[in-house]
Every structure is written in C-alpha cells, then in structure tokens.
N, C-alpha and C positions, 0 to 999 in steps of 0.2 A: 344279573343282567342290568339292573336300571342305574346299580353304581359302576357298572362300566361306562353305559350310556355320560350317564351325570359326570364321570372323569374326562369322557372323549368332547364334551361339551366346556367343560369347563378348560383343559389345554383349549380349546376351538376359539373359543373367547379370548384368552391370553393372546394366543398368536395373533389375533386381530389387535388386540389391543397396541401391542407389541409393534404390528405391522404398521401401526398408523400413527406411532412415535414418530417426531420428525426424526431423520437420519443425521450424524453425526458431518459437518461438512468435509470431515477429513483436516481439518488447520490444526494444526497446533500451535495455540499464540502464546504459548510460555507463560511468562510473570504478566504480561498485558504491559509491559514497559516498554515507552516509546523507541528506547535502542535497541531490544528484544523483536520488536516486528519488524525496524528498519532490517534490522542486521537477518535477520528469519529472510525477509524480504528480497534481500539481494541474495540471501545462499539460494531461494527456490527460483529467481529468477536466470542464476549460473547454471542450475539443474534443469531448466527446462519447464520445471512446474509453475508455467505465465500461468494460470489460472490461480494458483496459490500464491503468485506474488502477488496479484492483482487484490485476494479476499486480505493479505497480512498488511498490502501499506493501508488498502482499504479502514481496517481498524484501528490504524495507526492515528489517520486522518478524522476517522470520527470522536475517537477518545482524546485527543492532544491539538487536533487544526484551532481550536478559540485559543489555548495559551500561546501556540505559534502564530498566531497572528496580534497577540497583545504584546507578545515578546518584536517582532518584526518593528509594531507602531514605534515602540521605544528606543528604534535607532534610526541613527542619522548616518551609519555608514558599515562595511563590514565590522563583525567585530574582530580587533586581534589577535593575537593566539595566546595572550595571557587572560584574556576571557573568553574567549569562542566558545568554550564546552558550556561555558553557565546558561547559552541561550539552546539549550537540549531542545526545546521542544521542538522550535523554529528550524534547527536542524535537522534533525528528523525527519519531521513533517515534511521540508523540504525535499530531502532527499526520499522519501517514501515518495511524494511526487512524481518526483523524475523516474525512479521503479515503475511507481505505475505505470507511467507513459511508455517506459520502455517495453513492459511485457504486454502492455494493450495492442503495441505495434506487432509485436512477435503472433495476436493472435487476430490481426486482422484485425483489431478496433481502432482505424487509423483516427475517426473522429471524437474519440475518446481519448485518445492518447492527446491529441492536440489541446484539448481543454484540459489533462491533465499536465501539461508544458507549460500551458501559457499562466495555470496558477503559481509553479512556481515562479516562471519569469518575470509575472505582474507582481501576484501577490507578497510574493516570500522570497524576493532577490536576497536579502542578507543573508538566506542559510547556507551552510556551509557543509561539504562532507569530509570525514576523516578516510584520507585514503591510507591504508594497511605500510604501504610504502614509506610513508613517514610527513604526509604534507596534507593540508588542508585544499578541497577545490569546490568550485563553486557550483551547483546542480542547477543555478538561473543561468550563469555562462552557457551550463553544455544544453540546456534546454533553445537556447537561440536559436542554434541552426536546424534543432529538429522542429521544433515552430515552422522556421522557411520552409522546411521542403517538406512538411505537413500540406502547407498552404497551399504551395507550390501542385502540389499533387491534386489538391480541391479544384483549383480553379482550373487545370488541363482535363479534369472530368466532367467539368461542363462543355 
C-alpha cells in the first residue's frame, strides 16, 4: 500500500510539475529566418490566424528590426531590382510591418495597427516586397492610406 501511495504521489508531482510548464504558444517559426516568418507571416494572415501573424512578424521584428534599420540608414533611395534582395532584412522587417498592421486591424487593434503603419511609413520606407506575380511593391506606399483612415477613425471617436 505505501508504494502505491509513493507512485500516486509521485505521478501527482509530475503532473503539477508538468502543469506549470509554460505552454507551447502554438507558432511555428521555422529556421527563425527573416523571410521564413515574413513568408509564415502572410500564409497565417491569408488563413485567418491574425493572432499568429501578429506573434510571427512579431519575432521577425525583434530578431532582424536593428539590421533593417542599419540597412534603411544606408540608403538614399529605393533600391533597384539588381540589388533589392541584398537589403533582406530591411525588407522583411518591412513587410512583417505592414502584416502586422494588417492582422492587428483584422483583430480590433486598430491602435496598434496604426503604430505599426507608421513604422514602416516613417521608419523603413525603402523596403520593398516581392510579390509572387513577378514585381516588387512597396509596404510604405500601401501603409499611407491605411495611416489616413486609421487617423481618420481616431479623431471621429472623439
């Protein structure tokens, strides 16, 4: 009886133990490479999983935002498309951006989404995204008009 006890005590412990592990958040961020959570990034934002685009450009931004913004300092203009790809990070990061702000909208974080516009608008105009179609566009262009009517929206809620 007392190594039953000692077993039923000892699984009782485990599963506490067990139980008070943090929980996995559910992401899968691949290689941790910055076009791995962009590209992650837009597939859970087409799925509908704004929460998981939100946590993948998230790590995008924390691992790669200081090279994309070293990379940003050192230009004077877009780059063109016989270099565009060398400034990855700044791309990326970029474009994780604008994810962001897109699936913060999709979940109600409209003032979230707004600060994550106006970094790429301000901070990281020169990145650029590759669209599947065959052409490069720009994720500060398309953050402009969501800026406006971000704004737009703030100040008719006062």
């Amino acid at each position: 009886m007392k190594k039953i006890l000692m077993m039923l005590a000892a699984v009782g412990c485990i599963s506490i133990s067990v139980a008070e592990e943090p929980r996995s958040e559910g992401v899968d961020y691949g290689d941790y490479a910055s076009a791995t959570l962009m590209i992650k990034g837009w597939e859970a934002l087409g799925e509908g999983k704004y929460d998981d685009a939100v946590k993948l450009t998230e790590k995008c931004v924390e691992l790669y935002e200081e090279k994309a913004k070293e990379m940003q300092a050192s230009l004077s203009a877009k780059p063109s498309g016989d270099v565009v790809n060398d400034y990855w990070a700044l791309n990326d990061v970029g474009t994780c951006y604008f994810i962001m702000g897109e699936a913060l909208v999709k979940t109600g974080r409209k003032s979230d989404a707004l600060l994550a516009y106006k970094v790429v608008r301000d901070d990281l105009y020169y990145a650029q995204a590759w669209d599947p179609k065959g052409w490069h566009w720009s994720p500060s262009d398309a953050a402009y008009p969501k800026v406006q009517m971000l704004e737009a929206q703030q100040n008719d809620d006062f």
